[in-house]
C-alpha positions in Angstrom: -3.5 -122.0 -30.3 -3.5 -118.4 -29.8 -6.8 -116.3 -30.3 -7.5 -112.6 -29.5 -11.0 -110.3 -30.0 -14.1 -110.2 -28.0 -15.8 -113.4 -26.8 -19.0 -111.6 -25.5 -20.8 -108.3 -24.1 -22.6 -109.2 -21.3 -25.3 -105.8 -20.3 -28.2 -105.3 -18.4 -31.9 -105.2 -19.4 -35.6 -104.3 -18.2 -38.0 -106.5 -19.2 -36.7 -109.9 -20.3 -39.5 -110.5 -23.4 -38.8 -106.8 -24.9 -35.4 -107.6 -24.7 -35.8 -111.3 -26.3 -38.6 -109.4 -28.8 -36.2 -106.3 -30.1 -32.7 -108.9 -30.6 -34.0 -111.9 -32.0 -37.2 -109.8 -34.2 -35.9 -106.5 -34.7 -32.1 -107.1 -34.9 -32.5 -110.8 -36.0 -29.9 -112.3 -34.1 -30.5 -115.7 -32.3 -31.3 -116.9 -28.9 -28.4 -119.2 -28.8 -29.2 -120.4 -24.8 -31.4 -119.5 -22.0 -30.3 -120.0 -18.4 -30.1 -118.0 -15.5 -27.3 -115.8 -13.8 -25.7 -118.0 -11.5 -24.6 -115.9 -8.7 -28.7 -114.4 -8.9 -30.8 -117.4 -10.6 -34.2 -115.2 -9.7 -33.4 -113.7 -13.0 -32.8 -115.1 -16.8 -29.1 -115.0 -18.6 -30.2 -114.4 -21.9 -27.1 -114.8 -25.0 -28.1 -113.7 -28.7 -25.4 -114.3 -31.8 -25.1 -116.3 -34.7 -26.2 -119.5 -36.0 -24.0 -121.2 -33.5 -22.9 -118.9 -30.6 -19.3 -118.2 -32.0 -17.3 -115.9 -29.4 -17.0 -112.5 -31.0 -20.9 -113.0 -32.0 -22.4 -113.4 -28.4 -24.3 -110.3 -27.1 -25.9 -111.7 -23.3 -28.5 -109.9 -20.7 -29.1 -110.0 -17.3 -32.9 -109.0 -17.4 -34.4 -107.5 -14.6 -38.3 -106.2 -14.9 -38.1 -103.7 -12.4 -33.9 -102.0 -13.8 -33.9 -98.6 -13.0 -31.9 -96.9 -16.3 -28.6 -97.0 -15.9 -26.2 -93.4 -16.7 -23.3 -93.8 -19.0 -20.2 -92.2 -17.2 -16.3 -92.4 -17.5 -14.5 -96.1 -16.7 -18.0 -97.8 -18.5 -18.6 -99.3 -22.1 -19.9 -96.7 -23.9 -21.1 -98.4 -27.3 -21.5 -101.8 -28.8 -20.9 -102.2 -32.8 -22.1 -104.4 -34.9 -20.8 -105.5 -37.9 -22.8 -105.9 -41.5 -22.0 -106.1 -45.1 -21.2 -102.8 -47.2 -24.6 -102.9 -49.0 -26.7 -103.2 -45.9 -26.7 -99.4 -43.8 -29.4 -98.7 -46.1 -31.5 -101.7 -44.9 -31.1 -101.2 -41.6 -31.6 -97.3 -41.6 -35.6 -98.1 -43.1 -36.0 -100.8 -40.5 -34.8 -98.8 -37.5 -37.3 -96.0 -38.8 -40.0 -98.7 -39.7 -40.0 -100.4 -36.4 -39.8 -96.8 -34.2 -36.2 -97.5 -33.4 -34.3 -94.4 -32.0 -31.1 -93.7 -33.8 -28.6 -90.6 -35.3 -27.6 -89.8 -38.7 -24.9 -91.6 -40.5 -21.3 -90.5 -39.2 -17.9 -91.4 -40.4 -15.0 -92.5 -38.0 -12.4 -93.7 -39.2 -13.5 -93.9 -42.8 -16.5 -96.6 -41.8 -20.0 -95.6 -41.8 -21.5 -95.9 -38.9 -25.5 -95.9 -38.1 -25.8 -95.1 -34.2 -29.0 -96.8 -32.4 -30.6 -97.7 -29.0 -32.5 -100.8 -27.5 -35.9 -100.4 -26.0 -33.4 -99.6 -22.6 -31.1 -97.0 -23.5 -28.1 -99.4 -24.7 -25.9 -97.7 -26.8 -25.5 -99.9 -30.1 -24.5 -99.3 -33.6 -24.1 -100.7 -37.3 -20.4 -100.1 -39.0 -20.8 -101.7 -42.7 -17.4 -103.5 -43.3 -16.1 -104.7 -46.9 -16.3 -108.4 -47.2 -18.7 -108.9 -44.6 -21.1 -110.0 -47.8 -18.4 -113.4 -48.1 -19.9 -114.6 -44.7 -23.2 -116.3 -44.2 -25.6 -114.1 -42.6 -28.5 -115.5 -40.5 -32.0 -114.8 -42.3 -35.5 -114.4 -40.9 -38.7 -113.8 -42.4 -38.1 -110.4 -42.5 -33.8 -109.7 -42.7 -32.5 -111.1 -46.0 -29.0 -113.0 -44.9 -27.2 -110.8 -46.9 -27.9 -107.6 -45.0 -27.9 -109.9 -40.9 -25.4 -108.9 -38.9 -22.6 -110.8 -39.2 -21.0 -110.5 -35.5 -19.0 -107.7 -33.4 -17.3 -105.1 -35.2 -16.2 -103.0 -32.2 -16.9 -102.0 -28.6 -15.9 -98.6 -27.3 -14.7 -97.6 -23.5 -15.3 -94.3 -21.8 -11.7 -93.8 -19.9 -10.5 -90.7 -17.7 -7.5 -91.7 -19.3 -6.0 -94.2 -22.2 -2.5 -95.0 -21.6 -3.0 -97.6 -18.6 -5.6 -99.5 -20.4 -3.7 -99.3 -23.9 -0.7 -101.6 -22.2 -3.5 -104.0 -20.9 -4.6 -104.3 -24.4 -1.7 -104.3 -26.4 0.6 -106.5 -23.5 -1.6 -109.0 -22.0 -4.9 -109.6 -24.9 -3.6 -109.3 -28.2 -4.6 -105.5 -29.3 -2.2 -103.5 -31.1 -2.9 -99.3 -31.7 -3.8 -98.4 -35.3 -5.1 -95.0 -35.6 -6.4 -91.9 -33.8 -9.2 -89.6 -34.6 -10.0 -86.5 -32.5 -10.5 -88.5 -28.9 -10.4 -91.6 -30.2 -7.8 -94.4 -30.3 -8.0 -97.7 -31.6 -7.3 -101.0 -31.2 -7.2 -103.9 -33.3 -6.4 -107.8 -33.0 -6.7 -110.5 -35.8 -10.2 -111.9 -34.9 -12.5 -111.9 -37.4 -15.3 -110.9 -35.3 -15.1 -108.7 -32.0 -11.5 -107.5 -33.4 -11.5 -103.6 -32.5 -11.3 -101.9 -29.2 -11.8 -97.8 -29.1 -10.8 -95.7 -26.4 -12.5 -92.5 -25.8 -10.6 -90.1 -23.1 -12.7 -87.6 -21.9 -11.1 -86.4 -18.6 -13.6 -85.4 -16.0 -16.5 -86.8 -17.0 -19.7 -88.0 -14.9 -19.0 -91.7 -13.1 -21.7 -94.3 -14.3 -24.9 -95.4 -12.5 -25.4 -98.8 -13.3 -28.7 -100.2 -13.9 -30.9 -101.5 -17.5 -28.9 -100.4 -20.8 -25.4 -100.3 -19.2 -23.0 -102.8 -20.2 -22.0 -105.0 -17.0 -18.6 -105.9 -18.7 -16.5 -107.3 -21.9 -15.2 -110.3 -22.1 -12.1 -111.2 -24.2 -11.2 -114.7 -25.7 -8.2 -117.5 -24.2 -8.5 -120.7 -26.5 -8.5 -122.8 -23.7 -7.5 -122.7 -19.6 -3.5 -122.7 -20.7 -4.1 -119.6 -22.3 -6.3 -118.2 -20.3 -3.8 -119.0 -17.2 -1.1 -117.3 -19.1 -2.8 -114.1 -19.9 -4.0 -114.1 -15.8 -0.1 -114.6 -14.9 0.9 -111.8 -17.7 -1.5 -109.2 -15.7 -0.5 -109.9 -12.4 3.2 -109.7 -13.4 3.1 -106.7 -15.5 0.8 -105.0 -14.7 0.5 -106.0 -10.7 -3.7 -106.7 -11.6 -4.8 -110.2 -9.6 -8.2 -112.3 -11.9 -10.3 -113.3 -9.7 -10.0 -117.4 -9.2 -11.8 -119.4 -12.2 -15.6 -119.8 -12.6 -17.6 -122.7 -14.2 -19.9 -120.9 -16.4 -21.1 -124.1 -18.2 -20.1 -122.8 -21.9 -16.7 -121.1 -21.0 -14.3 -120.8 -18.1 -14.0 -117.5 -16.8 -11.7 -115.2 -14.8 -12.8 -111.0 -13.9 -10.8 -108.1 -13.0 -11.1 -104.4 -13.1 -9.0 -103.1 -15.9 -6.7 -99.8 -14.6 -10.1 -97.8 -16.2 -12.1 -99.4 -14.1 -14.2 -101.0 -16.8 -15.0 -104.5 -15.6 -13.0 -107.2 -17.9 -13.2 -110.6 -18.6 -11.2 -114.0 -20.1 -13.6 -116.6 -21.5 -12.2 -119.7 -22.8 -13.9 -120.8 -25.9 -14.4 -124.2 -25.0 -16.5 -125.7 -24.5 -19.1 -124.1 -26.4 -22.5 -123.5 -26.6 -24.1 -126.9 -27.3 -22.4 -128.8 -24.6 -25.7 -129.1 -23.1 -28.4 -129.0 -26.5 -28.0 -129.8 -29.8 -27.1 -126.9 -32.3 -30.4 -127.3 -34.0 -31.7 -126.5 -30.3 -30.3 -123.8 -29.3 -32.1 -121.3 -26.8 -35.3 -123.2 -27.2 -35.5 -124.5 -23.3 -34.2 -123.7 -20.2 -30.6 -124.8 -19.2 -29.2 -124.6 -15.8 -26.0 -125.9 -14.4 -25.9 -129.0 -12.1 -25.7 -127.1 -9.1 -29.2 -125.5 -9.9 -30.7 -128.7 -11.5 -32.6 -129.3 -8.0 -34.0 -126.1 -7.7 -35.3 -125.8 -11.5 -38.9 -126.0 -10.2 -38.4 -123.3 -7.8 -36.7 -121.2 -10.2 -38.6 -121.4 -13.0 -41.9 -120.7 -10.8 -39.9 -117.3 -10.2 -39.0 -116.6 -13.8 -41.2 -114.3 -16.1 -43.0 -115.1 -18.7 -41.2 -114.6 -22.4 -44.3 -114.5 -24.3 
């Protein structure tokens, strides 16, 4: 089975209980597991998304208290879309401004509205309503109705020097296809339902990025399972002549990283094997999970760990 879109957006945060306080409260999406970064596990891995962590929903955070703000510069992700049903910009345009959030007048781009917002770090996110979004079940709270919640990933958008390298990578090895331009803008779109559109935005000589809390760290694209994900690694390295790194174990998916010719870090996730490999789905996000190699440390590391409030 073939599938294309976004499987997640992994960024980085400040303070890991404003971050958990402004996705799960303000934005009303779900804590669908908490664990640690593996290669650091001094510091939470936070993922937020639907009911039931479907790739294309997942939005994760590598917290750190102390994150000096990041700079958004050319070869970086420069925004992160969500999408919500048609009737719902208006909902979320009186909760940003009830809850202090900052955010830009409504735009058009390619014929979608889009309301333009950022997390308590800087993070570049925005709302794009999109017709039939109200046919999908929406996750309500005690203050979002389920028919305005977001719904999943409508888009995310790269700040390039230049397009044309990281087109082919899109359109040859993951499943994109160009649709449209609009002034600096070119799109890309796959048959996902969620996490299905890719913008480009060339700017030329542009500032490089500092990293550091509100930048995203990278974006990681879907392979069904490790054949597919093995055949899109071998398409890149004989097509394009980019090597993935070797495969990593990250408990919930597989995964494989390179640096796209834009220099905006990429990734392959498999789907499987999900989130609730190691909880229940009526669990989800509620206690820590840590993979087997950290299981013997979990004292240690959760003496380390800040409180989430």
């Amino acid at each position: 089975m073939v599938v294309n879109g976004i499987h997640h957006v992994t960024a980085i945060a400040g303070r890991a209980d404003r971050n958990l306080d402004f996705y799960t409260r303000t934005l009303g999406l779900r804590l669908v597991k908490k664990t640690v970064n593996f290669d650091d596990p001094g510091t939470y891995h936070l993922y937020y998304g639907d009911e039931t962590g479907q790739p294309g929903t997942i939005l994760t955070f590598f917290p750190w208290d102390h994150a000096a703000p990041g700079r958004l510069g050319v070869g970086e992700t420069q925004e992160i879309v969500f999408c919500v049903p048609e009737g719902a910009i208006g909902f979320w345009s009186h909760r940003l401004i009830e809850k202090g959030v900052p955010h830009d007048s409504l735009v058009k781009r390619f014929g979608e509205t889009v309301l333009a917002f950022r997390d308590p770090d800087g993070l570049r996110l925005a709302f794009v309503a999109r017709a039939g979004d109200d046919l999908l079940p929406g996750r309500a709270t005690s203050e979002i109705p389920a028919e305005h919640a977001i719904r999943g990933f409508h888009s995310v958008s790269l700040l390039l020097e230049e397009a044309e390298a990281t087109a082919a990578i899109l359109t040859d090895v993951l499943g994109f296809r160009e649709v449209a331009r609009e002034e600096s803008l070119i799109r890309f779109v796959c048959d996902a339902n969620f996490g299905r559109i890719i913008d480009l935005r060339a700017v030329g000589g542009f500032l490089k990025p500092r990293v550091g809390a509100g930048s995203v760290h990278h974006v990681a694209f879907r392979a069904a399972d490790d054949a597919q994900q093995a055949v899109l690694v071998r398409k890149l390295a004989e097509n394009h002549g980019i090597a993935a790194t070797e495969q990593k174990d990250r408990n919930y998916f597989r995964s494989v990283y390179f640096r796209e010719p834009g220099h905006v870090l990429f990734e392959i996730a498999t789907d499987a094997p999900g989130f609730a490999v190691d909880e229940a789905p009526e669990d989800l996000g509620q206690a820590l999970r840590l993979p087997p190699f950290l299981e013997s440390r979990r004292e240690e590391i959760e003496g380390r760990l800040p409180d989430l409030g």
